[in-house]
C-alpha positions as CSV (number, residue, x, y, z in Angstrom):
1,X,14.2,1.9,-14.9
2,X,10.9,1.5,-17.0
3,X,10.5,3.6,-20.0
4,X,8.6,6.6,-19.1
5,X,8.0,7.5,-22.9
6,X,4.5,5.6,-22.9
7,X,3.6,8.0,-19.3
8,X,0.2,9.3,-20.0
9,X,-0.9,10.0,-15.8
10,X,1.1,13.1,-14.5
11,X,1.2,12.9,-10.7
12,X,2.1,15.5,-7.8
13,X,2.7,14.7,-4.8
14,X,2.0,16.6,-1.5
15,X,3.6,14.8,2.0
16,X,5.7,16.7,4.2
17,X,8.0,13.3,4.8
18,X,10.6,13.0,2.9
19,X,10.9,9.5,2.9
20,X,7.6,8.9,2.5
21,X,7.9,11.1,-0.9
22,X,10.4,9.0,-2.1
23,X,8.7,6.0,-1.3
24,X,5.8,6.9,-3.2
25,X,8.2,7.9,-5.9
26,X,9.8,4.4,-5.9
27,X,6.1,2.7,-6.6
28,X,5.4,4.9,-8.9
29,X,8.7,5.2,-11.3
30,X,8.1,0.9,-11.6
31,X,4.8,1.9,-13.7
32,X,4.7,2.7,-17.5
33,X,1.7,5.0,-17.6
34,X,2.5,7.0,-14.5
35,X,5.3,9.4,-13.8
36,X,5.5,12.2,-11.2
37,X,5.6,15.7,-12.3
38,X,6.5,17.5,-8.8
39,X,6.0,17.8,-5.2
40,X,6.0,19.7,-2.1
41,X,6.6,19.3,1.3
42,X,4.2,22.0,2.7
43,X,0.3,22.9,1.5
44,X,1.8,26.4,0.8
45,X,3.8,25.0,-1.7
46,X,1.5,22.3,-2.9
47,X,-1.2,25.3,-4.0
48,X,1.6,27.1,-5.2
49,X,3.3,24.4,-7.5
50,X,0.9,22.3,-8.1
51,X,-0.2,24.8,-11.3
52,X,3.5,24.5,-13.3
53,X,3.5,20.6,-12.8
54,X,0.0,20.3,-14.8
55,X,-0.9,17.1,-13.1
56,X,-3.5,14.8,-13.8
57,X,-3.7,13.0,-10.3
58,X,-2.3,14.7,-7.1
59,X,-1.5,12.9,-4.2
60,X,-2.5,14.8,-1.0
61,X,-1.5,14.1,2.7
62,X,-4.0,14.9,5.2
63,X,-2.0,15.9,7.7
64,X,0.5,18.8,6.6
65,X,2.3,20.9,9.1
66,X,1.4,24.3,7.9
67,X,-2.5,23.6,6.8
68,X,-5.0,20.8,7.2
69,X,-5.0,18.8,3.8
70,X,-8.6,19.4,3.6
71,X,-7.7,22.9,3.5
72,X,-5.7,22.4,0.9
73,X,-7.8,20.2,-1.0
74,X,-10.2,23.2,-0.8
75,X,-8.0,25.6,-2.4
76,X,-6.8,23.0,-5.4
77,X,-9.9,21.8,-6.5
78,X,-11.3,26.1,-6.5
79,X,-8.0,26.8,-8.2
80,X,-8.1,23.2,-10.9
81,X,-11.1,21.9,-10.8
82,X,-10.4,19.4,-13.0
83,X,-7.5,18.3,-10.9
84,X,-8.3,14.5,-8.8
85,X,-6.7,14.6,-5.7
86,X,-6.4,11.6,-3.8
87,X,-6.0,11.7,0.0
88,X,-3.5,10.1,1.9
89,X,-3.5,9.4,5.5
90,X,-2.3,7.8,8.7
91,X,-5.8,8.3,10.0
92,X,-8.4,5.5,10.4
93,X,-10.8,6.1,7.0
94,X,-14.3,6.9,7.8
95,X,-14.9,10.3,9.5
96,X,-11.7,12.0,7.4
97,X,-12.8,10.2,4.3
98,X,-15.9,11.1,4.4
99,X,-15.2,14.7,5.1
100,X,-12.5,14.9,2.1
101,X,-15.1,13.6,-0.2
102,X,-17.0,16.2,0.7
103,X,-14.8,18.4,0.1
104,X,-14.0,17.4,-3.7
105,X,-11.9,14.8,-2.8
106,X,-11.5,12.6,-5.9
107,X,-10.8,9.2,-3.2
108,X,-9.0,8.1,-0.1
109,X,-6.3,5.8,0.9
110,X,-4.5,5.4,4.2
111,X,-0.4,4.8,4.0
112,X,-1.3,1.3,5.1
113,X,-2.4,0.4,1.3
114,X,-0.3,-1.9,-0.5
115,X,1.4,-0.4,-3.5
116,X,-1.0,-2.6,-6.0
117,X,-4.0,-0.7,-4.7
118,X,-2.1,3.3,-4.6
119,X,-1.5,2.3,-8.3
120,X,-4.9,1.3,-8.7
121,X,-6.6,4.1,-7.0
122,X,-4.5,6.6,-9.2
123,X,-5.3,5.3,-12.6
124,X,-9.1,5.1,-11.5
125,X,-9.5,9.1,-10.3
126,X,-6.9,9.4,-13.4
127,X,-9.8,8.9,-15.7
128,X,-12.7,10.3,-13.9
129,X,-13.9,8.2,-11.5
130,X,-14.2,7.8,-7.3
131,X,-11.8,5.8,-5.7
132,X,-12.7,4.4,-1.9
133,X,-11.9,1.2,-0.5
134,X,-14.3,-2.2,-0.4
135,X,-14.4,-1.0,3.8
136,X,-15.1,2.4,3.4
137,X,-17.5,1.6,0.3
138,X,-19.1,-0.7,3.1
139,X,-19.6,2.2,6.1
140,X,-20.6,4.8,3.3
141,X,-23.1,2.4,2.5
142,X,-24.4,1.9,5.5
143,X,-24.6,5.6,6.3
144,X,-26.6,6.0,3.4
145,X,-29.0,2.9,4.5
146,X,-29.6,4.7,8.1
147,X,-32.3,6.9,9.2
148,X,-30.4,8.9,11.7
149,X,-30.0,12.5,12.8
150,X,-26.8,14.2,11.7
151,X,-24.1,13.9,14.6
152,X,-22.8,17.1,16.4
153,X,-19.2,16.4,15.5
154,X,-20.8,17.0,11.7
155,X,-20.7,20.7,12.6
156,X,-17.5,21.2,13.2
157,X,-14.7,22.6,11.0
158,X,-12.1,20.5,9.3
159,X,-9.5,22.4,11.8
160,X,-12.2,21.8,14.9
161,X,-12.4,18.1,14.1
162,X,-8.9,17.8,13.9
163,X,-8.5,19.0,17.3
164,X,-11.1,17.1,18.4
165,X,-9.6,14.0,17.6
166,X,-6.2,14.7,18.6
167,X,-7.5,16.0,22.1
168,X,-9.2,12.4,22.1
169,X,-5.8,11.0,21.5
170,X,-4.1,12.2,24.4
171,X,-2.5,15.2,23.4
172,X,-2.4,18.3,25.2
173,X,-3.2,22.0,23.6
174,X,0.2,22.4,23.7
175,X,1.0,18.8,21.9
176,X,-1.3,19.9,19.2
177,X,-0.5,23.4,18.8
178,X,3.1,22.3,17.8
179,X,2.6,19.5,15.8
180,X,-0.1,21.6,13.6
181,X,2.2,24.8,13.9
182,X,-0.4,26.8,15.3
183,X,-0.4,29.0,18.6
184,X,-1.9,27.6,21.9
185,X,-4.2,30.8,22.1
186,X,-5.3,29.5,18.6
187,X,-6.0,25.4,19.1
188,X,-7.9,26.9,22.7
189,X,-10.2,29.0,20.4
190,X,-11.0,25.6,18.5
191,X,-11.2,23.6,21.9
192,X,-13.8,25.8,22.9
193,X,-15.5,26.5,20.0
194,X,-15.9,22.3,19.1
195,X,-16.5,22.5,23.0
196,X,-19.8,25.1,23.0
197,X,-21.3,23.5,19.1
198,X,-21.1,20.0,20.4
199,X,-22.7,20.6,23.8
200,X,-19.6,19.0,26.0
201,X,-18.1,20.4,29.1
202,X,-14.7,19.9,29.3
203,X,-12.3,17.2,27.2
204,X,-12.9,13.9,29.4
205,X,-16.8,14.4,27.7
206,X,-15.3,15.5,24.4
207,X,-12.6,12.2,24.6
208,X,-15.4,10.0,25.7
209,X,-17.6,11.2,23.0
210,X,-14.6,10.3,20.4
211,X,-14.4,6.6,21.2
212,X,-17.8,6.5,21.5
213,X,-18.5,7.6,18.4
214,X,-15.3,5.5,17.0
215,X,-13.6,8.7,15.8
216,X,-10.3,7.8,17.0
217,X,-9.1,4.1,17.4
């Protein structure tokens, strides 16, 4: 076990997998200048605890089963906004990562990352600064470089987007409204809604639009 006394980055971390927790908590314990100060398993508890841990760096997942991350990432930064949070996702980087950047997003990894780069990223927000990958860096880039007309699925919220891409996905209203814990009267509102502010007429334009647009993979 390294000797934490030299620990100078306070981490929280915010993943509703337990074994993903504790596999963060494994990369992290192996560095001298890191050490994690709490976590949570829900963005309920992540708003609520994240305060008493005082945390330099939190570690956000995207994907919670009570709230969208972005949410939550919402909530933290009006409530610490001194507070980097750094994403975590399953998701393919450049629509979500653009959006939690946005959002005050301090930088964005998926769980694909090696180790070497989560520890990297950390110590970089850690001390002020963006963290986003050489391929992300690369698409954000070229968005910048284009002169192009802002695209409908801009408009939406985070919780319409979400929808959008999981509807593109495959999954069902039903499917979605249990993995996000919402009702089915609820993900139909935001079907409809993303529906009527993106102009589409049912989900096989709304799915075709996705991969079109390379939102999902």
């Amino acid at each position: 076990m390294s000797d934490k006394a030299t620990a100078t980055i306070r981490v929280f971390i915010a993943d509703d997998h337990a074994i993903v927790r504790e596999g963060l908590k494994q990369i992290l314990a192996e560095q001298r200048d890191i050490i994690v100060a709490g976590e949570a398993e829900t963005g309920l508890d992540a708003v609520k605890l994240v305060g008493k841990a005082r945390p330099h760096v939190m570690l956000l997942d995207i994907s919670l089963p009570d709230r969208n991350g972005i949410e939550v990432l919402k909530q933290v930064r009006k409530d610490k906004p001194e507070l980097a949070v750094l994403m975590l996702s399953m998701h393919r980087e450049d629509q979500y990562a653009i959006r939690s950047l946005k959002a005050g997003a301090a930088g964005y990894l998926t769980k694909q990352s090696a180790p070497k780069e989560l520890v990297t990223a950390i110590r970089q927000v850690a001390a002020g600064q963006k963290y986003v990958s050489a391929a992300l860096a690369q698409t954000l880039a070229a968005q910048i470089g284009e002169d192009h007309e802002t695209p409908p699925h801009d408009s939406l919220s985070d919780r319409e987007y979400q929808t959008l891409t999981m509807i593109a996905s495959g999954m069902s209203v039903s499917d979605i409204a249990r993995e996000l814990s919402l009702s089915v009267k609820t993900v139909s509102e935001y079907r409809a809604r993303l529906l009527v502010k993106m102009k589409l007429k049912n989900s096989a334009e709304l799915t075709h639009y996705a991969i079109r647009n390379q939102l999902v993979g």
